[in-house]
N, C-alpha and C positions, 0 to 999 in steps of 0.2 A: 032481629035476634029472636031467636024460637023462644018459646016459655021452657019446653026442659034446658036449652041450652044458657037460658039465665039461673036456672034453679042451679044447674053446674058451679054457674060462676060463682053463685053469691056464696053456696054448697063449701068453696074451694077457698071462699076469701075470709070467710067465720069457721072453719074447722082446718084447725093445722096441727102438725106442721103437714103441708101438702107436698107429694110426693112429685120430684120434678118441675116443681114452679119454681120461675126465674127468681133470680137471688134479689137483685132491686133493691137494694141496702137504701133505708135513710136512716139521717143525724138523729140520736138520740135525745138532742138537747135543739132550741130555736140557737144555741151557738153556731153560725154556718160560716166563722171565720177562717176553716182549713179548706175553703174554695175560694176564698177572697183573699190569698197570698199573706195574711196575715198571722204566722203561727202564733205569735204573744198573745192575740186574743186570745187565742182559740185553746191552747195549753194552760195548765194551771203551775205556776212557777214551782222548785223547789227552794229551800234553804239551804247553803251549798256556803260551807268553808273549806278553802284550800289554799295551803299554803302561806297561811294568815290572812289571806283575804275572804269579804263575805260577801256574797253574791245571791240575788234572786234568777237562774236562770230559767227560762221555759222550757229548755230544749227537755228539763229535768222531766215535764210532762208528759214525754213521747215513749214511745214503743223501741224499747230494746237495751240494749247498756247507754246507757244515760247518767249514771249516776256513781256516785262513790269515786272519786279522781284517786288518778296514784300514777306517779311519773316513773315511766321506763323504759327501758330501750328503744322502744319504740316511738317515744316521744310519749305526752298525757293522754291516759286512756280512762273510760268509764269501764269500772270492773263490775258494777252492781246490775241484773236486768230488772227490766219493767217490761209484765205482762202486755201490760195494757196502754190507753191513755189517759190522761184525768184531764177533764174537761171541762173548761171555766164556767161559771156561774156569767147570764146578762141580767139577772133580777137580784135584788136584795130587798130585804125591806128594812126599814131605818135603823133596827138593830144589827144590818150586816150579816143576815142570815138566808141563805140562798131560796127564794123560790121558785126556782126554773123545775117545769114539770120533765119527767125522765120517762120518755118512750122508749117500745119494744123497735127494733131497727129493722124487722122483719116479722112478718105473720110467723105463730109457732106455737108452740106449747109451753105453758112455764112448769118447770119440773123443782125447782126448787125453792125456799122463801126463808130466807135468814133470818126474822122479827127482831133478833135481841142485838141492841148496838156491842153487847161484848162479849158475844158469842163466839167473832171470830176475827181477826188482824181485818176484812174486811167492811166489816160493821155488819149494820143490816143492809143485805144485800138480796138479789133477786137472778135467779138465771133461766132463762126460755128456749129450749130445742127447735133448733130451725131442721127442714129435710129439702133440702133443694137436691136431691136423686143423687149425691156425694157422700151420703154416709151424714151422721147426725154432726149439728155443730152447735154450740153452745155458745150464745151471747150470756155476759155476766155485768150487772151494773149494780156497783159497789159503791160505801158511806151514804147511802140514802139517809135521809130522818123520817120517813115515813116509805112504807109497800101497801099498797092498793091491791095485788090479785092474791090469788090461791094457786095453791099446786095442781095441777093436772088442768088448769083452766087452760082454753084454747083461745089467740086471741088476735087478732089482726096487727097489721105492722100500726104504728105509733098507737097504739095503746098505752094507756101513761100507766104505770107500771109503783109510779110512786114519786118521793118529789128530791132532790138535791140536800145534801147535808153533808156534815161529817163525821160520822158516827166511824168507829173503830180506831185502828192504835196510829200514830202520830200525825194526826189530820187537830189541825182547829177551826174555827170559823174562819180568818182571814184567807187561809187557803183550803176552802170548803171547796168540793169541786165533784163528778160523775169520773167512778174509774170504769173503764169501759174493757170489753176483754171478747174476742172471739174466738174461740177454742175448738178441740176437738176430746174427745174422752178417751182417754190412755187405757184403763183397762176394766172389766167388770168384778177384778177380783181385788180392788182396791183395798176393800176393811180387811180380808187379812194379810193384804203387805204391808197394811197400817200398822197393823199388829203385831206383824214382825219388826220392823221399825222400831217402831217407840211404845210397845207393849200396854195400850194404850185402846180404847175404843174409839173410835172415829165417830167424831157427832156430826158432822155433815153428808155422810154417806157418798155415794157416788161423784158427789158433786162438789166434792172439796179441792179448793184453791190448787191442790199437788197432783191430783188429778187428770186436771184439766193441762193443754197445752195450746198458748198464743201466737198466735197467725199477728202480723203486722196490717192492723185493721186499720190505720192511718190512708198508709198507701194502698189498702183495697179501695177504698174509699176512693181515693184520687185514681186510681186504675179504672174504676167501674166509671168514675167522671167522662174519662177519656173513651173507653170501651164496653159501653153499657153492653149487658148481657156476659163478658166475661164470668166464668165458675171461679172456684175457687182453686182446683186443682190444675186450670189454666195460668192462673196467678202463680200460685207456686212452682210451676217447672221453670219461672224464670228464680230462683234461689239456688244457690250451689251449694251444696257440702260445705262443712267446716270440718267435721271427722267423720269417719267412719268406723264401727265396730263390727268384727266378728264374732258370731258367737255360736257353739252346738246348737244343733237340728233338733230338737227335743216336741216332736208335733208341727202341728198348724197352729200360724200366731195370728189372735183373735185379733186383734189392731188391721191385719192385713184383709179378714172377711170383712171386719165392720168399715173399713174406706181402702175398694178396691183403685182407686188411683194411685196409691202407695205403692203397689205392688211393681215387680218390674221380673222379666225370664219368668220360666215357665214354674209355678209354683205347687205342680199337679205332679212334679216330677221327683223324687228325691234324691237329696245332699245331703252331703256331713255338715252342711252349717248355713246361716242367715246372715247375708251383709247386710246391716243398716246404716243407711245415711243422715247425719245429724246437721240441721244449724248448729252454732254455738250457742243456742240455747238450750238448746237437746229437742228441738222442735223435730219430729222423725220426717225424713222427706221422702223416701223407696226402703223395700224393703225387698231385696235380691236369693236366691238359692246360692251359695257358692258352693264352690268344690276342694274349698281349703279346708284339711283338717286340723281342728283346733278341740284340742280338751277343756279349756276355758276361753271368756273372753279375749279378744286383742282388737286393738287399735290399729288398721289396717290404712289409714289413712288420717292424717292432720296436716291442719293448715300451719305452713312455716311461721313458727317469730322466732325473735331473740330472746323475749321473754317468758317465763311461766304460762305454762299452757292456763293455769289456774286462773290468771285473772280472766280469760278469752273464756271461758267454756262453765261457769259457779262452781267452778271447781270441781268438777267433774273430771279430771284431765290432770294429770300430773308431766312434768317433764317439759324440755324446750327444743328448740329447732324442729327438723323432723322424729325424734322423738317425744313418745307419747305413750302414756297409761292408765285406765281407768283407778280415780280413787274408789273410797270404799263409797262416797256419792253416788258417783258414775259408775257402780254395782249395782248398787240401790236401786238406780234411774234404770236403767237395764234390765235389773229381775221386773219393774212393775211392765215395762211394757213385752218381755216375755212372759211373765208368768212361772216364769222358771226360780223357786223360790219356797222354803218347804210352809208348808198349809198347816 
């Protein structure tokens, strides 16, 4: 290897995030039991009453609706989501206090640094901009008891970042654990939809939990296992719609420049209006030109139950079977990632 071509390397592996390099995810924690078939390990249990009974499940730890039981038509469903997943502790020391070190999962930049445990439902927490040439994404690793970097430091993948805890709101020691979160950033005019919202200043700026939106980092994980070098926006064309919204043309929507994968039809072209495709998380997956005229939003598409769209979708969604309609939520959720929303 040449001498400029190692100054490249090293140039590329100490200053991030780098533009184009392979995404290469590793474990944040020495916990490596979600490759050894073992989820119990590897999840941190929740506390789970239903139906008078009281249960430690794990599955509580995982990424998606997991949580909050409620029996109906459908049979028992978890109506609560989880961003992320929270990740067990393999060190304690004889007080029962985790000291497992919490690495960066990818070379990046940390843009942001929580310090105070009750600053925020997250504790003190830490988040670091990855650019793997998809548009920025943001790991977030949450209840720490201690953060090690600074903002704007650049820093290699497993950088320890800080160490395992449970700082923020209903964590204790016995289920001390790493919440873990890969995201993407919804909009840059967040403080004042903040401030439309709940009239209110935003103390975490950009980078605040409502902000951000979660990719299921479990099964990246396990995809990239099987498919090293997989993107991320290879990952996600296998996810389908849960609903979809219409809504007026009102400009270029910033979400659609900052992650040209989203994009779908010709966008250079003008329409009366933008289809957006949603998980039922409200995770945005394409973002279409239509030709339908619409003077406000509509629900142009939902996924059939017999039950309450509300418990499938946080309530974003109102109505059952193939009816369906944005609550005042699922407006909310809509003006932030339009922008359509008065300033």
């Amino acid at each position: 290897m040449s001498a400029l071509v190692l100054v490249l390397v090293l140039s590329c592996a100490l200053s991030a995030p780098c533009l184009g390099q392979g995404m290469a995810l590793q474990l944040p924690t020495d916990n490596r039991a979600l490759f050894e078939s073992n989820p119990e390990k590897f999840y941190m249990y929740v506390y789970r009453t239903f139906e008078g009974e009281t249960s430690k499940p794990w599955q509580g730890g995982g990424y998606g609706f997991v949580r909050t039981l409620r029996r109906t038509k459908e049979g028992v469903v978890s109506t609560r989501f989880h961003e992320g997943i929270d990740i067990r502790p393999v060190k304690r020391d004889s007080a029962g206090r985790p000291l497992d070190k919490v690495r960066s999962i990818a070379l990046g930049r940390v843009v942001y640094v929580q310090k105070s445990s009750g600053g925020s439902n997250y504790g003190k927490y830490v988040v670091v901009e990855h650019d793997w040439g998809d548009g920025p994404f943001l790991s977030l690793y949450a209840h720490l008891s201690t953060t090690l970097v600074k903002e704007g430091q650049r820093i290699p993948a497993g950088h320890v970042l800080g160490q395992m805890g449970y700082t923020g709101s209903g964590i204790n020691r016995e289920r001390a654990h790493l919440h873990l979160e890969l995201n993407i950033l919804i909009s840059l005019q967040f403080d004042a939809w903040h401030k439309m919202k709940f009239g209110s200043d935003n103390r975490h700026g950009l980078h605040n939990g409502m902000n951000l939106s979660g990719l299921d980092i479990a099964n990246l994980y396990l995809r990239q296992e099987r498919e090293p070098g997989i993107t991320i926006p290879e990952f996600l064309s296998a996810t389908s719609a849960y609903y979809k919204v219409t809504c007026p043309r009102r400009g270029k929507l910033e979400l659609a420049d900052r992650y040209p994968w989203i994009r779908r039809g010709a966008h250079h072209r003008p329409s009366p209006s933008w289809e957006i495709s949603f998980t039922a998380s409200g995770f945005p997956l394409t973002i279409a030109p239509s030709h339908r005229e619409v003077s406000k939003p509509l629900v142009t598409y939902i996924r059939t139950t017999q039950s309450r769209h509300e418990y499938f979708t946080l309530s974003r969604l109102t109505g059952t079977g193939r009816r369906a309609s944005l609550t005042r939520a699922g407006l909310q959720h809509l003006a932030l990632i339009t922008g359509d929303f008065p300033k």
